[in-house]
Legacy VTK file of the C-alpha trace (Angstrom):
# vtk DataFile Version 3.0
C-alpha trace
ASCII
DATASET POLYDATA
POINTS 132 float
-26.223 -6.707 13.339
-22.949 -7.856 15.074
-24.223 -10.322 17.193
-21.460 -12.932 15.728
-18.310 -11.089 17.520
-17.340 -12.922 20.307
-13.653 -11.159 21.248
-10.530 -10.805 20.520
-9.261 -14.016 18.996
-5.077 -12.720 18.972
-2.612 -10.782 18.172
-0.025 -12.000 15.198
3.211 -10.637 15.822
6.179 -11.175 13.080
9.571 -12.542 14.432
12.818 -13.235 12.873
13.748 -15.931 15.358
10.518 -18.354 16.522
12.899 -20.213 18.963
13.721 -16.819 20.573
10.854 -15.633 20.875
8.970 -18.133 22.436
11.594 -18.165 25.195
11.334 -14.323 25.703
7.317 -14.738 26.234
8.017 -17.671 28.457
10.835 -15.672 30.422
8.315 -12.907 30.899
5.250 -15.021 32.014
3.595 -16.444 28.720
2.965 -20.086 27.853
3.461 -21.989 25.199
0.196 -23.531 24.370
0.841 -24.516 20.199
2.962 -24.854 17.151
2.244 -25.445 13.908
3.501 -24.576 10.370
2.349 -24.023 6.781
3.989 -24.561 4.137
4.756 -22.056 1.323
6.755 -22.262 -2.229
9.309 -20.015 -0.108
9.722 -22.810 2.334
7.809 -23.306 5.755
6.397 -20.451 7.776
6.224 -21.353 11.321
3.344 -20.170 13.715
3.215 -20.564 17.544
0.243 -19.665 20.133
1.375 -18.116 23.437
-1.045 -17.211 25.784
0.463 -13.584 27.371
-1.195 -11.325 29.662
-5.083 -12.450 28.759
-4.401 -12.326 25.360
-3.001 -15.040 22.853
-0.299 -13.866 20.656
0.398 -15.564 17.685
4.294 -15.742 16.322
4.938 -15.703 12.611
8.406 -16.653 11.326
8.154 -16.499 7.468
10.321 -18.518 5.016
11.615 -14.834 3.763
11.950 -11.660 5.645
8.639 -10.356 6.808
7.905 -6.422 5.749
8.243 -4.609 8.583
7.757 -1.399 7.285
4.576 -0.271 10.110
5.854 -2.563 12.679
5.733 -6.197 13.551
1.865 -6.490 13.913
0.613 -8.089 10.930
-3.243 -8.089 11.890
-5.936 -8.682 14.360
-8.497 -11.369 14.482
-11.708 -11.600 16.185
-13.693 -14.523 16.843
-16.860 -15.281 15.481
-19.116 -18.089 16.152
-20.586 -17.829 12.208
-18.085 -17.252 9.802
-20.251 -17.110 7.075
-22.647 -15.095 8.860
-20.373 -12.471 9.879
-18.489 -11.749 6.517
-21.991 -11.272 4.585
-22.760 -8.980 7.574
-20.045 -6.894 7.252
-20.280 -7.049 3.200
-23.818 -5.519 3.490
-22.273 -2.582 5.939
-20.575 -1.725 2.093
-16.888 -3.014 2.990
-15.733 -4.945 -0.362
-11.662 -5.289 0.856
-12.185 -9.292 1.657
-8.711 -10.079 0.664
-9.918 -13.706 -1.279
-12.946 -14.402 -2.578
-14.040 -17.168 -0.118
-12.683 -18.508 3.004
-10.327 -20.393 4.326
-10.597 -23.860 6.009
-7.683 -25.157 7.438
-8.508 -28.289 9.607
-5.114 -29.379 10.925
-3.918 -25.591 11.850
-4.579 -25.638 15.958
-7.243 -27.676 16.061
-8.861 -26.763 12.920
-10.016 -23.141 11.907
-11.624 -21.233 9.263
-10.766 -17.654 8.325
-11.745 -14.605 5.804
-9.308 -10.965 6.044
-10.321 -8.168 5.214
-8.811 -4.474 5.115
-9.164 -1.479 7.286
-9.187 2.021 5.477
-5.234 2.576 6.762
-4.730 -1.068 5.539
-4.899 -2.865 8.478
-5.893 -6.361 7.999
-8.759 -7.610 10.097
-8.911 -11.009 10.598
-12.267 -13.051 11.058
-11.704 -16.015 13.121
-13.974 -19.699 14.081
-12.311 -22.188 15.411
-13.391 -25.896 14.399
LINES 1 133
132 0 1 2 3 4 5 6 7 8 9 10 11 12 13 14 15 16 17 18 19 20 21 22 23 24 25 26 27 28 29 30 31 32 33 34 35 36 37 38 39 40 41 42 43 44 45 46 47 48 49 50 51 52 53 54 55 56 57 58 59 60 61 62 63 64 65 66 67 68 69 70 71 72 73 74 75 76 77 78 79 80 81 82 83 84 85 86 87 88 89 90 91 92 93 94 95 96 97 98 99 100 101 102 103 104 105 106 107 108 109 110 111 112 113 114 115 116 117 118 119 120 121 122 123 124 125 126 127 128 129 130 131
């Protein structure tokens, strides 16, 4: 039924200072590997990939200051090689906590992506992740 999974896709971690924290995962053995940013009506909220210890982690720096209320771990995300296929897979397991309605395409955010979130039972959001 879950044959679209294909691993852990990263790890978003809220920061207060992207410039910082890049050099702190560099100073400890991570790299670097993107930047991008999206703009909100806030102003722009900056994103960075840096591949640490097997994993990529990606840096959030919003516009406003982030809720950090259960931490500074925003979500998961898991890649999938269908999207599409994958969200109605999970929607027939009875979860209904998709966070939108459809997708989202972003083509110029690292490469190009698509996304859909949905919530855990605590709240935790689960992101499902295809890269273009």
């Amino acid at each position: 039924m879950f044959q679209h999974y294909q691993g852990l896709g990263h790890a978003a971690i809220h920061t207060k200072d992207m410039d910082e924290s890049i050099a702190f995962y560099d100073k400890i053995g991570g790299t670097l590997s993107q930047r991008a940013s999206i703009p909100t009506p806030e102003g722009d909220k900056l994103l960075a990939l840096v591949a640490f210890g097997g994993i990529t982690l990606e840096l959030i720096q919003s516009p406003t200051k982030a809720p950090m209320t259960e931490g500074c771990i925003p979500h998961i995300a898991i890649y999938v090689d269908d999207l599409d296929a994958a969200a109605a897979e999970i929607k027939a397991a009875g979860v209904d906590t998709f966070m939108t309605l459809e997708k989202k395409v972003l083509p110029n955010l690292f490469g190009g992506l698509e996304n859909w979130f949905f919530t855990g039972p605590s709240g935790e959001q689960i992101e499902l992740l295809h890269m273009l």
